[in-house]
TIBAVO-157933 format. One record per residue (C-alpha): x, y, z. Coordinates in steps of 0.5 Angstrom, whole numbers, plus 2048, in hexadecimal, padded with zeros to 3 digits. Example, Ala and Ser with C-alpha at 12.3 -4.5 7.8 and 13.67 -1.06 7.14 Angstrom:
{{819 7F7 810}} {{81B 7FE 80E}} 
END
This chain:
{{7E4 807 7F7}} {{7E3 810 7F6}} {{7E8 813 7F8}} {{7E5 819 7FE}} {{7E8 820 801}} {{7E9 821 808}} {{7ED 826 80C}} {{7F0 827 813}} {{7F6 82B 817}} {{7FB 826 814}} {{7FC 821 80E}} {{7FC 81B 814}} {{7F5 81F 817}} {{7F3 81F 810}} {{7F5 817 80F}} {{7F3 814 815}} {{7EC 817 813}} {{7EC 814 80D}} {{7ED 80E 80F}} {{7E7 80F 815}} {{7E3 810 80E}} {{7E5 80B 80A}} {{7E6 805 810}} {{7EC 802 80E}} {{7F3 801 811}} {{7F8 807 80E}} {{7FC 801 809}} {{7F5 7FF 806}} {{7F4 807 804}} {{7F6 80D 7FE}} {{7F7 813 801}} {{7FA 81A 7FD}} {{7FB 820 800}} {{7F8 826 7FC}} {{7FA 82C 800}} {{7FF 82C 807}} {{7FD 830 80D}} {{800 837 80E}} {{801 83A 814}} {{802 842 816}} {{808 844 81A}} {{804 843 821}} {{803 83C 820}} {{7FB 83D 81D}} {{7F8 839 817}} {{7F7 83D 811}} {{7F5 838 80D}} {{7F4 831 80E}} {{7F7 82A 80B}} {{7F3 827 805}} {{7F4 820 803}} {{7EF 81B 7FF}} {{7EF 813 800}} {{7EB 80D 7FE}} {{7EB 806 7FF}} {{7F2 804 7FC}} {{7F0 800 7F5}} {{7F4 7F8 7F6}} {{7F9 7F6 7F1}} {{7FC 7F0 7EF}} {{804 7F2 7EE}} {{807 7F0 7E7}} {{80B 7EA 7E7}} {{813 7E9 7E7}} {{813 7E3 7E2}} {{80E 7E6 7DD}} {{813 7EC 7DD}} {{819 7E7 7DD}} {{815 7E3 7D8}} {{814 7EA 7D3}} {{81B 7EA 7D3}} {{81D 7E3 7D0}} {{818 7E4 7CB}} {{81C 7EB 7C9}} {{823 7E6 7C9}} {{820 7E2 7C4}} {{81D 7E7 7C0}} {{825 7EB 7C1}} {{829 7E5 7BF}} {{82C 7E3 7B8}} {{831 7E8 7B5}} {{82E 7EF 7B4}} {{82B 7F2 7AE}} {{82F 7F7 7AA}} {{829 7FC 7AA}} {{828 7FE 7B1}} {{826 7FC 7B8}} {{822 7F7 7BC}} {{81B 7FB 7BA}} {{81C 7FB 7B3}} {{81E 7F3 7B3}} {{818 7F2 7B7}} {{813 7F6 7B2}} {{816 7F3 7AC}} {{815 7EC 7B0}} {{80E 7EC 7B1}} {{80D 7F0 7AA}} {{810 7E9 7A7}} {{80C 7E6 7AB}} {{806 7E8 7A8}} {{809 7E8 7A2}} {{80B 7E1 7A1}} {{810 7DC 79F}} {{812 7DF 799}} {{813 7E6 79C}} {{818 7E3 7A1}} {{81C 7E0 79C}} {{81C 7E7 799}} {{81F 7EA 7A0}} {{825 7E6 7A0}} {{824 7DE 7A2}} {{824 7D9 7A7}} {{826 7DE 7AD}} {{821 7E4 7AC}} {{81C 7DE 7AB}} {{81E 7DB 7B2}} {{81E 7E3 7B5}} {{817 7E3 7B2}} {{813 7DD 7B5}} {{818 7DE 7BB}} {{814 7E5 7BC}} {{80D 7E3 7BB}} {{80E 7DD 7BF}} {{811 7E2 7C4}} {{80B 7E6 7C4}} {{806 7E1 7C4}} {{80A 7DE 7CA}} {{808 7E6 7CE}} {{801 7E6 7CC}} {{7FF 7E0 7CF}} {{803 7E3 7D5}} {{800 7E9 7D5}} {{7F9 7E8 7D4}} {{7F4 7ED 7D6}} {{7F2 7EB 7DD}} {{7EC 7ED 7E1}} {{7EC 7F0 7E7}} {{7EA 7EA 7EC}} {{7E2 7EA 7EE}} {{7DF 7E9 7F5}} {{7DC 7E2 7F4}} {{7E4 7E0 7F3}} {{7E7 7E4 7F8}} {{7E3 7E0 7FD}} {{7E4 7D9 7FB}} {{7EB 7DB 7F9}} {{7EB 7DD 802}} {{7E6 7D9 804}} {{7EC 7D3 801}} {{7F1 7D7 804}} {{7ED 7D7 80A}} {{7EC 7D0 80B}} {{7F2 7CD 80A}} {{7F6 7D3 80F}} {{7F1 7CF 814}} {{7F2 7C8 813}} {{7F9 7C9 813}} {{7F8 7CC 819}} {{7F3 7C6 81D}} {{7ED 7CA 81C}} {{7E7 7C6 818}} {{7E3 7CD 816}} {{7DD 7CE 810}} {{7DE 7D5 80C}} {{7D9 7DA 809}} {{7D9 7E1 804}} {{7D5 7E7 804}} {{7D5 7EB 7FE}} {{7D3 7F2 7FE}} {{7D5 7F5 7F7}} {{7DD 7F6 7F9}} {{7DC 7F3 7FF}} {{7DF 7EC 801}} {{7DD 7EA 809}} {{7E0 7E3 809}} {{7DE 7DF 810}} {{7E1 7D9 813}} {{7DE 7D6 819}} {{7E0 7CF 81C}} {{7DC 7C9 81A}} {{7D5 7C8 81D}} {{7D5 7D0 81E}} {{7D9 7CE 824}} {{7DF 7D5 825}} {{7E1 7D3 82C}} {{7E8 7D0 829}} {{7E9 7D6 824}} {{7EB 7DB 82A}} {{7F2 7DA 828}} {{7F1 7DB 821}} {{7EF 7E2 823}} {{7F3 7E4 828}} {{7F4 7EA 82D}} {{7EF 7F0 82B}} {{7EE 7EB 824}} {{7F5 7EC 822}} {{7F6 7E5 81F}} {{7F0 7E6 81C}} {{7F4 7ED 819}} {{7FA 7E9 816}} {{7F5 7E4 813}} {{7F1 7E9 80F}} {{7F8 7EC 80D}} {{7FB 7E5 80B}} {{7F3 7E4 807}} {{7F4 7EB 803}} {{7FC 7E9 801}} {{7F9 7E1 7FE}} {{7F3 7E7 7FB}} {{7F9 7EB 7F8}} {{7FD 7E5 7F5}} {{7F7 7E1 7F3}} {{7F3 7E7 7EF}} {{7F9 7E8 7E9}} {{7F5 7EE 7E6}} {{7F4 7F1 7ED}} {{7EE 7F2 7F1}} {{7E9 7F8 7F3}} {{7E6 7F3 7F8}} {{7E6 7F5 800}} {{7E7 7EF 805}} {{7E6 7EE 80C}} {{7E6 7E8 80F}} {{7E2 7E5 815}} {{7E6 7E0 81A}} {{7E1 7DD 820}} {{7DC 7E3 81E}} {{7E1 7E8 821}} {{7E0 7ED 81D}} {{7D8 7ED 81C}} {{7D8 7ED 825}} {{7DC 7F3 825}} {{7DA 7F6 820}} {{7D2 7F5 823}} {{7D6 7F8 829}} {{7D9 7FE 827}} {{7D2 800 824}} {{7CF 7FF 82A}} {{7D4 802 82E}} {{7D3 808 829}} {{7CB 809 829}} {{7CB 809 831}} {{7D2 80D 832}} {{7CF 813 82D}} {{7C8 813 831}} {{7CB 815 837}} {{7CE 81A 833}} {{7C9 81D 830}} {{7C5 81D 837}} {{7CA 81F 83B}} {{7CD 824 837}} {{7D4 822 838}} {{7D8 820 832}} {{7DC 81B 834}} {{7E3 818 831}} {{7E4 80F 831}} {{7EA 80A 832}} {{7EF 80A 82B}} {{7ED 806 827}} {{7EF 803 81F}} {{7EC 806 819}} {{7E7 802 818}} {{7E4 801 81F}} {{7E4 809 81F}} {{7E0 808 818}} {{7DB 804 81B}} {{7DA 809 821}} {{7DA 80E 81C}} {{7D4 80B 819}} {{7CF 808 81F}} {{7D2 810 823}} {{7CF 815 81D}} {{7C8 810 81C}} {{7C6 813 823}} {{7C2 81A 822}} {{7C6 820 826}} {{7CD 81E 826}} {{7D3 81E 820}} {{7DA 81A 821}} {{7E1 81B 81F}} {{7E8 819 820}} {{7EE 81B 824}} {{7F5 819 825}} {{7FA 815 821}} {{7FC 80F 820}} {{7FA 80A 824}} {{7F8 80F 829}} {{7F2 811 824}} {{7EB 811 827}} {{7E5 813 827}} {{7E1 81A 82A}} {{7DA 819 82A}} {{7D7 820 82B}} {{7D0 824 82B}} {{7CE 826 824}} 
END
């Protein structure tokens, strides 16, 4: 995703923003400062704090036995007496140029323990292309069915019989779990107070996506338990638009409860739809909401 500019009074001012902007939890995102604020001698500013930020790109990390695996292979290619022309490189050069050469070239070099040295580096190295390949940032279509039978399982384990379904929009993954014959009445408890169950299944469902996606992701997921999600985001939107035309007959700007980054971006969103007024955001942290004022 693009990377965008934004300022504020403070770097947190300036973050907090971002994350309205974007929609996505602090963790999910990159954020870079471009320039701190000053501030005169009389508690003024003199120049606002600048940051850029993006969605932050996932990537698989490297794998603990792939590095322990490249250092056998260098034990391998180590052993043996050493060659009285020099070091570890040098002998693994003239290893694969008698490789190349064939037998008569490794009878030259000195007999069978050169010869050893040389077939046991080319094993070495074909040993480490085959783990290494050039992996392909994991698509979409397998990000959802590799939720989606996270998803199932966490479920059955759980008690619950559920059906699941993707959306995919470009980079966007929407996977939704509902219970079986469409019947939610049983899954409240997958979704907890104010959806936070349903929060800790989406993190757990990015972890699987992570582990799974060994050549890393671009792909991001959100993840719909009982349609919790969809009711509240048709909620919020509602609760935007009326809110905003009040202010917009009334004249008077008016500030909202806190809320979190993505709720706030959905109200952002329904709120600037309705001709005559703007928003922003106030506050840090968990104290951050959203100010719906005359345009």
């Amino acid at each position: 995703m693009e990377w965008i500019e934004l300022t504020g009074k403070t770097i947190d001012e300036a973050r907090e923003e971002a994350l309205d902007r974007l929609g996505v939890h602090e963790s999910e995102a990159e954020v870079e400062v471009l320039e701190h604020p000053s501030v005169s001698m009389f508690g003024r500013v003199k120049s606002l704090a600048r940051i850029r930020a993006r969605v932050a790109p996932v990537a698989a990390p490297a794998k603990e036995e792939r590095r322990r695996g490249g250092g056998r292979n260098g034990s391998k290619q180590g052993g043996g007496k050493p060659s009285s022309s020099g070091g570890g490189d040098n002998d693994q050069q003239r290893s694969a140029r008698q490789a190349k050469g064939g037998g008569n070239q490794q009878k030259a070099s000195g007999g069978s323990g050169n010869k050893g040295r040389s077939s046991g580096g080319q094993r070495g190295s074909d040993q480490r292309q085959a783990e290494d390949p050039a992996v392909e940032p994991m698509a979409a279509p397998e990000v959802a069915s590799t939720v989606e039978e996270f998803l199932s399982g966490l479920f059955a384990a759980a008690g619950h019989e559920v059906t699941t379904s993707s959306e995919i929009d470009g980079d966007r993954v929407d996977v939704s779990v509902d219970g079986a014959g469409s019947d939610n009445s049983g899954l409240g408890v997958m979704v907890g107070r104010r959806g936070a169950t349903a929060d800790a299944i989406l993190e757990l469902s990015k972890a699987v996506m992570l582990k799974v996606a060994k050549g890393g992701t671009e792909v991001r997921l959100g993840v719909d338990v009982a349609g919790y999600r969809t009711l509240r985001r048709e909620t919020l939107e509602q609760f935007g638009t009326d809110l905003a035309q009040e202010v917009a007959d009334s004249g008077e700007p008016m500030v909202l409860e806190s809320m979190g980054s993505i709720d706030r971006k959905i109200v952002h969103d329904a709120a600037n739809a309705v001709d005559g007024v703007s928003t922003e955001s106030e506050g840090q942290g968990r104290d951050r909401r959203v100010v719906i004022k005359p345009a």
